[in-house]
TORVEXGU-502263 format. One record per atom (N, C-alpha, C): residue number from 1; atom name; x, y, z. Coordinates in pm, 1 decimal. Each point is the difference from the previous one (the first is absolute). Example, Ala and Ser with C-alpha at 12.3 -4.5 7.8 and 13.67 -1.06 7.14 Angstrom:
[1 "N" [1319.0 -569.0 780.0]]
[1 "CA" [-89.0 119.0 0.0]]
[1 "C" [90.0 120.0 0.0]]
[2 "N" [-35.0 105.0 -72.0]]
[2 "CA" [82.0 119.0 6.0]]
[2 "C" [-77.0 109.0 73.0]]
//
This chain:
[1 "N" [84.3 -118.2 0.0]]
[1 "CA" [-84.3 118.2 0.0]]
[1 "C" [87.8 123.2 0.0]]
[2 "N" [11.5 89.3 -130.2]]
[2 "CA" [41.6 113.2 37.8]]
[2 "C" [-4.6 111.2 71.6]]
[3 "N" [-133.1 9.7 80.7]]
[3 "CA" [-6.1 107.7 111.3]]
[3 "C" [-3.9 -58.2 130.5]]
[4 "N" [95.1 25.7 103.5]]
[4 "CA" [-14.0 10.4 79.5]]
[4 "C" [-98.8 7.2 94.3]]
[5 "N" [-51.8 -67.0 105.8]]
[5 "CA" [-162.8 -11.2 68.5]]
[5 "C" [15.6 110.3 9.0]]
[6 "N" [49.0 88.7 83.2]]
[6 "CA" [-48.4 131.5 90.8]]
[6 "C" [-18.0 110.9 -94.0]]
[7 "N" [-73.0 158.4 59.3]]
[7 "CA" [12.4 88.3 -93.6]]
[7 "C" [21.4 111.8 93.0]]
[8 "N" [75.7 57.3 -35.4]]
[8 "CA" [47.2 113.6 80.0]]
[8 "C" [-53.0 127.9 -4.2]]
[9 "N" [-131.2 44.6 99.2]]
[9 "CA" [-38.3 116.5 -6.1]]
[9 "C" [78.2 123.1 58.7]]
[10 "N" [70.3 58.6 -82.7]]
[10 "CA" [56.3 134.7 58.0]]
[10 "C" [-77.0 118.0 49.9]]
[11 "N" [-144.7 -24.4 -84.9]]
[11 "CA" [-58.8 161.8 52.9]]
[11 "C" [-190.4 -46.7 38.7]]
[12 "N" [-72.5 37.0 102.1]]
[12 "CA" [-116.3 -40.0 -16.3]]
[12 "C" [-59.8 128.3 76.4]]
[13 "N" [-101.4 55.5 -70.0]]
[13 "CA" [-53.3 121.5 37.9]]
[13 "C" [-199.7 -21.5 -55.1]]
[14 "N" [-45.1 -48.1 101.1]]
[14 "CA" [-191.1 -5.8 -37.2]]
[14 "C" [51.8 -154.1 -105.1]]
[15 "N" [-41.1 16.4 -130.5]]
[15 "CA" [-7.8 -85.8 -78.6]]
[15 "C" [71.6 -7.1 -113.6]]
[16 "N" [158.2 117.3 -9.6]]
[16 "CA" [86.6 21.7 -92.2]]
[16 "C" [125.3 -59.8 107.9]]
[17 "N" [64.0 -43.2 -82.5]]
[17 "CA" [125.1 -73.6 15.1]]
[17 "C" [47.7 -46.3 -113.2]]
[18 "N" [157.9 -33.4 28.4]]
[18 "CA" [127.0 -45.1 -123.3]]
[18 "C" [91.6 -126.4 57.3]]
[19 "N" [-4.3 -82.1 -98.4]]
[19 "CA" [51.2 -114.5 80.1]]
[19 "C" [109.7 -81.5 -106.5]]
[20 "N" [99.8 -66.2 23.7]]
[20 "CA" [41.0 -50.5 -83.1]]
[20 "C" [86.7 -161.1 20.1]]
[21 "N" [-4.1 -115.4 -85.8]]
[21 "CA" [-11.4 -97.9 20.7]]
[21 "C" [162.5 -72.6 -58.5]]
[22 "N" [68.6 -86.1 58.2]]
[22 "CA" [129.7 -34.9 -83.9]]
[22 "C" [27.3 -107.5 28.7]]
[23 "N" [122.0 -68.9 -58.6]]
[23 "CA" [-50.6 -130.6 -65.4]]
[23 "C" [111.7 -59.6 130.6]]
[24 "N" [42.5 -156.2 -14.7]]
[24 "CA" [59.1 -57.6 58.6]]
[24 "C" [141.1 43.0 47.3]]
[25 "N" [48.8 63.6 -89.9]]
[25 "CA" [142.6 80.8 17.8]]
[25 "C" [2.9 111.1 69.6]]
[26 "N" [-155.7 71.4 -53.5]]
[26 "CA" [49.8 132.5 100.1]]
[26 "C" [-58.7 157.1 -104.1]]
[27 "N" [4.7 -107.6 -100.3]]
[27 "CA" [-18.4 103.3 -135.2]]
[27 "C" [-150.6 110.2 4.6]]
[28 "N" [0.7 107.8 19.6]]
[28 "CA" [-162.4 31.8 1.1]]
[28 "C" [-32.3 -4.8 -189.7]]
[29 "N" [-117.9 -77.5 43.8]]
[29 "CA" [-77.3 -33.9 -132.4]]
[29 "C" [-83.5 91.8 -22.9]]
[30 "N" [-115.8 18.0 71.4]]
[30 "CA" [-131.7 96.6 -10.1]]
[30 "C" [10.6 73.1 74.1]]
[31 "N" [-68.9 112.1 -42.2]]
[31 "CA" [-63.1 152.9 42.6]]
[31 "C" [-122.7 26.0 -24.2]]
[32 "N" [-85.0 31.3 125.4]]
[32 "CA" [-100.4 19.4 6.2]]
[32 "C" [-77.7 108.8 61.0]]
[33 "N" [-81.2 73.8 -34.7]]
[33 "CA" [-58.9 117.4 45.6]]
[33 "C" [-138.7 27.5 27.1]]
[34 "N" [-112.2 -52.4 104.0]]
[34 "CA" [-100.7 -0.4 28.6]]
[34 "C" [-29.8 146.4 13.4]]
[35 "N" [-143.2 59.4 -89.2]]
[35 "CA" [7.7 123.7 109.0]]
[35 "C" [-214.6 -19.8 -46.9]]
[36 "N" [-17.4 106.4 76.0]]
[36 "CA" [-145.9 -63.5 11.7]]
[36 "C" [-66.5 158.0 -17.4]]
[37 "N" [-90.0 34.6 -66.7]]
[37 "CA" [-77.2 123.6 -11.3]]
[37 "C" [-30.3 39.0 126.6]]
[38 "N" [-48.2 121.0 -23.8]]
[38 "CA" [-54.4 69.1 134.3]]
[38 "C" [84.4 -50.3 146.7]]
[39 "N" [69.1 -59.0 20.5]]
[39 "CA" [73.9 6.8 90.7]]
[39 "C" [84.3 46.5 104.6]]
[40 "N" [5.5 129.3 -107.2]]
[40 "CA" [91.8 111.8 -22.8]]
[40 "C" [-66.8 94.8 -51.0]]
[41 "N" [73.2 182.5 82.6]]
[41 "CA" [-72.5 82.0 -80.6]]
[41 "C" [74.8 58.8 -110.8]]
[42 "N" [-80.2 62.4 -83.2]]
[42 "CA" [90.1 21.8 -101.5]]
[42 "C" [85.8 122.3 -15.8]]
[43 "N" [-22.8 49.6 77.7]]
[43 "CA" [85.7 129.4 17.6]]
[43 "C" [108.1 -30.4 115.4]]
[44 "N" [78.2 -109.0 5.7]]
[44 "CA" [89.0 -26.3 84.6]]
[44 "C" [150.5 76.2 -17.5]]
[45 "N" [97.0 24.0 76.9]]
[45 "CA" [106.9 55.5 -2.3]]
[45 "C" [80.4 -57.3 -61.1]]
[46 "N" [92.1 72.4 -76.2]]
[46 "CA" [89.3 -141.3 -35.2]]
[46 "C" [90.4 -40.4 75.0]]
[47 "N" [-5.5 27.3 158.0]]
[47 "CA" [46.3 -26.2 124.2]]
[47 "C" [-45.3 -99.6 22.1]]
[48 "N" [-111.5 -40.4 -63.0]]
[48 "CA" [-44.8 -113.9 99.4]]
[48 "C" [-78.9 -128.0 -130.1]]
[49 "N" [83.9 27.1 -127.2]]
[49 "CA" [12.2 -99.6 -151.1]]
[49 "C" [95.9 -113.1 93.7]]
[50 "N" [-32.3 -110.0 -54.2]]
[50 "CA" [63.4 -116.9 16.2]]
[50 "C" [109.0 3.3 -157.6]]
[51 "N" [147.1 -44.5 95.9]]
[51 "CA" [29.4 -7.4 -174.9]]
[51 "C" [112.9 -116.8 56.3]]
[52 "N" [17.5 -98.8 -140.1]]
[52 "CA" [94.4 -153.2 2.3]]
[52 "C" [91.0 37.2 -103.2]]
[53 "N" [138.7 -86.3 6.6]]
[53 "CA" [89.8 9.9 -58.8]]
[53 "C" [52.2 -120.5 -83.8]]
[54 "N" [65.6 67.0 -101.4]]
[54 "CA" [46.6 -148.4 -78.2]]
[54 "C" [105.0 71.2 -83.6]]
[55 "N" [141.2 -114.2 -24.2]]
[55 "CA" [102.6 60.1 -35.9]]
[55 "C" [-3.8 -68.9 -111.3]]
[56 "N" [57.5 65.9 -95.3]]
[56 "CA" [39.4 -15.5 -166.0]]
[56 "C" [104.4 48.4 -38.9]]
[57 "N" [135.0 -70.8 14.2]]
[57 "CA" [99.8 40.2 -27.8]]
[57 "C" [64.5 100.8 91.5]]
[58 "N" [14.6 87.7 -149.2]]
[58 "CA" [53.4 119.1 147.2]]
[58 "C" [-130.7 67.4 13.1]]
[59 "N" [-75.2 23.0 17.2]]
[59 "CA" [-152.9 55.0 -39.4]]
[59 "C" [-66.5 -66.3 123.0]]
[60 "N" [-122.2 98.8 75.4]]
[60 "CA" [-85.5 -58.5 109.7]]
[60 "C" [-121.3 56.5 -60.1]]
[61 "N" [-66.5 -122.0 -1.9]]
[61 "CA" [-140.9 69.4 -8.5]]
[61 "C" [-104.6 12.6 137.0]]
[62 "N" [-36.6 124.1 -40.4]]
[62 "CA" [-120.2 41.1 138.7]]
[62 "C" [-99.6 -1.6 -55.0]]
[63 "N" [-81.4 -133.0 118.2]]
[63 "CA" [-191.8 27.8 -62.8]]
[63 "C" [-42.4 77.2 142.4]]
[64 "N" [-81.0 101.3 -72.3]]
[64 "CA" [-109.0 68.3 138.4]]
[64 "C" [-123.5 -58.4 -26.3]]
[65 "N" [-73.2 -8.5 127.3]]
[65 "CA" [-132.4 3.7 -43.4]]
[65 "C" [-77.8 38.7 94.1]]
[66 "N" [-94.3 88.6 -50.5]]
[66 "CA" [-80.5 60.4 179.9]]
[66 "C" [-108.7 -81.8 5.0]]
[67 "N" [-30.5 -89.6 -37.3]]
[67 "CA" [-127.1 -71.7 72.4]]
[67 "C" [-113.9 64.5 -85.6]]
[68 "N" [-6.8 16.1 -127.4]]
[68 "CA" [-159.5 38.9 -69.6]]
[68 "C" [48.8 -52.1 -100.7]]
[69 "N" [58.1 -31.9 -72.0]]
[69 "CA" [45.6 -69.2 -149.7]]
[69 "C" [98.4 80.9 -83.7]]
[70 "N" [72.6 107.0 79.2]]
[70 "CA" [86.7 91.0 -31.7]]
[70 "C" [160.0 -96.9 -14.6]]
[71 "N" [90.1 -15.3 -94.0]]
[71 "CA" [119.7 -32.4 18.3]]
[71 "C" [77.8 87.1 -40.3]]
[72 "N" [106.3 17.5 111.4]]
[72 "CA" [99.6 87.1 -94.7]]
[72 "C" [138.8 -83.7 -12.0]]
[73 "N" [71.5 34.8 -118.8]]
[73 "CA" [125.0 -162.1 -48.2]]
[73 "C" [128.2 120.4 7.9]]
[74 "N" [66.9 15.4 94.5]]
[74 "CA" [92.1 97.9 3.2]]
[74 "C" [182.0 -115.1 -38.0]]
[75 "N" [81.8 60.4 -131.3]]
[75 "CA" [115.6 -78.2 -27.2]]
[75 "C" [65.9 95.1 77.0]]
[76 "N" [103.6 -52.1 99.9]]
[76 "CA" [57.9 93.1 59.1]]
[76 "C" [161.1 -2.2 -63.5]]
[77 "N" [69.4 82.5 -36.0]]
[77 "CA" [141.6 18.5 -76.5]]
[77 "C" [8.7 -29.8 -109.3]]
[78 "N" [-128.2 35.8 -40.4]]
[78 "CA" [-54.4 -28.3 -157.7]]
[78 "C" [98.9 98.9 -82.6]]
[79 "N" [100.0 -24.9 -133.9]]
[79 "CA" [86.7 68.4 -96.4]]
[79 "C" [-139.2 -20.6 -121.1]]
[80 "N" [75.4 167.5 -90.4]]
[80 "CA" [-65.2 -4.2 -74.1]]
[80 "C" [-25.8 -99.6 -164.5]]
[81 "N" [138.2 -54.2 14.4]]
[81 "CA" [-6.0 -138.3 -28.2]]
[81 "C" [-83.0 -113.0 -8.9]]
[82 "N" [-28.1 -2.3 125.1]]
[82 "CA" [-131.0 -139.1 50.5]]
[82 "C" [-99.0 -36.8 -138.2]]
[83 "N" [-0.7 -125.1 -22.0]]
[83 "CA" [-113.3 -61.1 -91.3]]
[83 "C" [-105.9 -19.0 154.5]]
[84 "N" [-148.1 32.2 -49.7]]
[84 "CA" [-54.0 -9.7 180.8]]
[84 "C" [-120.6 -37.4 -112.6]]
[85 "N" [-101.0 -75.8 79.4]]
[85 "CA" [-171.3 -67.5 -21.2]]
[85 "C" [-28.7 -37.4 76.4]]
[86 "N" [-134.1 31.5 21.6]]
[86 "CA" [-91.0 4.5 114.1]]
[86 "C" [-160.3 -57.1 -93.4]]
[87 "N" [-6.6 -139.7 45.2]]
[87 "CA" [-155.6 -13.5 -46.1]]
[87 "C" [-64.1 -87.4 166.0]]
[88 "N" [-172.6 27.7 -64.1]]
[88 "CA" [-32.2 -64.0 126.0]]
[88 "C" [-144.0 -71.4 -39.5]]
[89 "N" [-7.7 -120.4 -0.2]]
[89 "CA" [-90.7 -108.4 -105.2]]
[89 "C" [-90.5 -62.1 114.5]]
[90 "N" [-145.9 -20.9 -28.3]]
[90 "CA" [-55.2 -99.4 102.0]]
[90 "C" [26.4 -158.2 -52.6]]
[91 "N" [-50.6 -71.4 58.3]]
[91 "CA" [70.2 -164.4 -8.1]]
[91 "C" [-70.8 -44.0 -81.8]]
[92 "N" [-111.1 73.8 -63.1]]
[92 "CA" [-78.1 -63.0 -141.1]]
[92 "C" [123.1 60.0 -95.6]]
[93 "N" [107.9 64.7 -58.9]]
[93 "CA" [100.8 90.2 -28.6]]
[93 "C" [-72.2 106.8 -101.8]]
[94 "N" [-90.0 68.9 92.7]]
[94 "CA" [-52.4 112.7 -87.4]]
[94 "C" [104.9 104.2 107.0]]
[95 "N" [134.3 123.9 -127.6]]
[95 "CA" [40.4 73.0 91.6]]
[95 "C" [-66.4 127.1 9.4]]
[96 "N" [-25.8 20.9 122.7]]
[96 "CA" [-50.8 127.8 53.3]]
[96 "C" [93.1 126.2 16.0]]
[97 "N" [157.8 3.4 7.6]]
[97 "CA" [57.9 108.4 14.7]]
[97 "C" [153.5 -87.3 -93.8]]
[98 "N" [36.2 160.4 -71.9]]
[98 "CA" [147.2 -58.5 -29.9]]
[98 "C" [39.6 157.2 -30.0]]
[99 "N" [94.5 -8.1 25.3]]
[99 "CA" [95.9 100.2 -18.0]]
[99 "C" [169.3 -30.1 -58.7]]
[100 "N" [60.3 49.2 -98.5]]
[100 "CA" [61.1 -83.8 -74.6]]
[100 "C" [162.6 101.4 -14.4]]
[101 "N" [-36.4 120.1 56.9]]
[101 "CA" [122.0 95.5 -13.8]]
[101 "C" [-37.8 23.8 157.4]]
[102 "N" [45.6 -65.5 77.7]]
[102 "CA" [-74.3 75.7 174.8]]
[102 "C" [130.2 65.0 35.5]]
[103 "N" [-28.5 140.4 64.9]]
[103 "CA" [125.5 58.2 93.1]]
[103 "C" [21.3 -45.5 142.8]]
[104 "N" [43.8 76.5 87.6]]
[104 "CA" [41.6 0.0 127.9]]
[104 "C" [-101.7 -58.6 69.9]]
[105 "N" [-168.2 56.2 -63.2]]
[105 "CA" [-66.4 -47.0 93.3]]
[105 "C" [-133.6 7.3 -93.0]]
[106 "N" [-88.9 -116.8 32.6]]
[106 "CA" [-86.2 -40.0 -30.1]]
[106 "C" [-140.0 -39.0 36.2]]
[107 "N" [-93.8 77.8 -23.1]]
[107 "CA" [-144.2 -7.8 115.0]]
[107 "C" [-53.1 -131.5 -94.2]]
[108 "N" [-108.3 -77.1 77.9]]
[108 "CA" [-108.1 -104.5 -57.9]]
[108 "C" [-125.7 16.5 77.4]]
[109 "N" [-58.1 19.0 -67.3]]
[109 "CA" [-177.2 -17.4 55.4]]
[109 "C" [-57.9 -83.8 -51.0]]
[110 "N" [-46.4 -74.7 122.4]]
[110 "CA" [-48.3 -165.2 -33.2]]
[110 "C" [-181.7 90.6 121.7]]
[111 "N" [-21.6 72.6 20.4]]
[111 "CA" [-149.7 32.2 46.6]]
[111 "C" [-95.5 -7.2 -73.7]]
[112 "N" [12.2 18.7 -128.6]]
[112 "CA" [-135.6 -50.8 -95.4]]
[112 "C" [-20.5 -169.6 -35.7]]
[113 "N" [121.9 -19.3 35.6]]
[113 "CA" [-15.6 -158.3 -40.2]]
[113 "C" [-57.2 -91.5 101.4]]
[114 "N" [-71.4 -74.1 -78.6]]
[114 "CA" [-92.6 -143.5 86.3]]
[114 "C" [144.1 -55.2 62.8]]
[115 "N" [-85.2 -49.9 135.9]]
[115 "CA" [90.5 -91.5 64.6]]
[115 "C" [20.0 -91.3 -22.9]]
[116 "N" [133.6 -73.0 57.0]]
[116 "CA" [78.6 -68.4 -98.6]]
[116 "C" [136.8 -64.0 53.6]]
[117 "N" [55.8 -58.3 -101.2]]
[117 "CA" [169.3 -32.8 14.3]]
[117 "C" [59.0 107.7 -108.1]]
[118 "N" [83.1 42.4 3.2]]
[118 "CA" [100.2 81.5 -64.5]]
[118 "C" [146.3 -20.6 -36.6]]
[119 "N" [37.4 -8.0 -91.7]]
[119 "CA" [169.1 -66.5 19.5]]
[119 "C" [88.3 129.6 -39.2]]
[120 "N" [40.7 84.0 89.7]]
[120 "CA" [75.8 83.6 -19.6]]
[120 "C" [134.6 -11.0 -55.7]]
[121 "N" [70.4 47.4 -132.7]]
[121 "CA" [123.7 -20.8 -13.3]]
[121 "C" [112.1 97.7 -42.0]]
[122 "N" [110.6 15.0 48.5]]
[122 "CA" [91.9 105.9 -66.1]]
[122 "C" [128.8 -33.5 -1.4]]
[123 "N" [53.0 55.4 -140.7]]
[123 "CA" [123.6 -86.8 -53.1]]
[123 "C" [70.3 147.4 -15.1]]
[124 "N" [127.9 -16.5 49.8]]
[124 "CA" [58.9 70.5 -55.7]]
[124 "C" [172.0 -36.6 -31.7]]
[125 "N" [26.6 3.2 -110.7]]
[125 "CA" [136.8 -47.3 -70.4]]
[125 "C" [-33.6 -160.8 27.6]]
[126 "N" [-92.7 -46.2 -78.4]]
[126 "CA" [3.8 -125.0 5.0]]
[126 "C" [-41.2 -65.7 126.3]]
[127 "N" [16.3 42.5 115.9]]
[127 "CA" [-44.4 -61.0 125.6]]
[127 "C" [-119.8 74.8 60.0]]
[128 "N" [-67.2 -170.7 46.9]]
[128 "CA" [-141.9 79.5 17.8]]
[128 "C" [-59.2 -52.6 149.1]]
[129 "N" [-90.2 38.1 65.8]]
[129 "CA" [-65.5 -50.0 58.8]]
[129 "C" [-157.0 43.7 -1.9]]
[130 "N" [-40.1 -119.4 77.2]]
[130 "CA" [-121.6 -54.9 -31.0]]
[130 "C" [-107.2 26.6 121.9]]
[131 "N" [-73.8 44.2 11.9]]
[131 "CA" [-67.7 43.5 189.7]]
[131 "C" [-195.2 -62.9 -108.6]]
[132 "N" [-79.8 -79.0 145.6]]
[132 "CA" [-105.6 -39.1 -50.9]]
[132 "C" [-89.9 108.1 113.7]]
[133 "N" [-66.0 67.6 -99.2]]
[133 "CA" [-103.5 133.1 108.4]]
[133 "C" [-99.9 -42.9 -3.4]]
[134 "N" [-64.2 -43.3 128.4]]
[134 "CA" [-150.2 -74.5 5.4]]
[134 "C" [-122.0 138.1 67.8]]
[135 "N" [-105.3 7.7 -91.1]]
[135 "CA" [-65.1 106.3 24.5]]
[135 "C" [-129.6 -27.4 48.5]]
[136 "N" [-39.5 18.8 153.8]]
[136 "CA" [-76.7 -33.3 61.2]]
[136 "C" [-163.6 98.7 -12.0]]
//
């Protein structure tokens, strides 16, 4: 079995939380991002945005998200160089957001969309990762 039993919740706030799962070695496999409507108000601080990290090279990517279906995809030491893509598909693979020249920083609004699974992804110089956004 490639995943590992346990799943590691780092953040749990009402019914949004991020958790992530890795395999026998140690390796983290999945990324996951529960966040649940109305949960949250929408005029929150960005003091008080939840945001997860993931490294790509020399490159970190920052996801925010305040708890209403708001994401923000921040590349941090992003050159103007960077090949960067940002799409974000539900699991039937109809994509709902892509962005294909993204800069420093990148908003997603997933609030009009039916709830759902979401497979968030962003590549940049060839390396990508993969986060699954479940929309309650």
């Amino acid at each position: 079995m490639l995943f590992a039993a346990c799943l590691t919740i780092l953040s749990a706030i009402a019914q949004n939380w991020v958790g992530f799962a890795y395999d026998e070695a140690g390796n983290r496999v999945r990324r996951e991002i529960t966040i649940s409507q109305g949960s949250r108000s929408m005029d929150k601080s960005e003091d008080n945005e939840e945001s997860y990290y993931d490294v790509l090279g020399d490159r970190t990517v920052k996801i925010t998200q305040n708890g209403s279906g708001i994401f923000k995809v921040a590349i941090l030491n992003m050159e103007s160089d960077d090949e960067c893509y940002i799409d974000v598909c539900s699991l039937g693979g109809v994509q709902v957001f892509m962005e294909t020249h993204c800069g420093a920083e990148t908003l997603i609004d997933l609030r009009d969309r039916s709830n759902g699974v979401y497979i968030l992804r962003v590549v940049i110089n060839e390396k990508q990762t993969i986060w699954k956004i479940t929309k309650l």
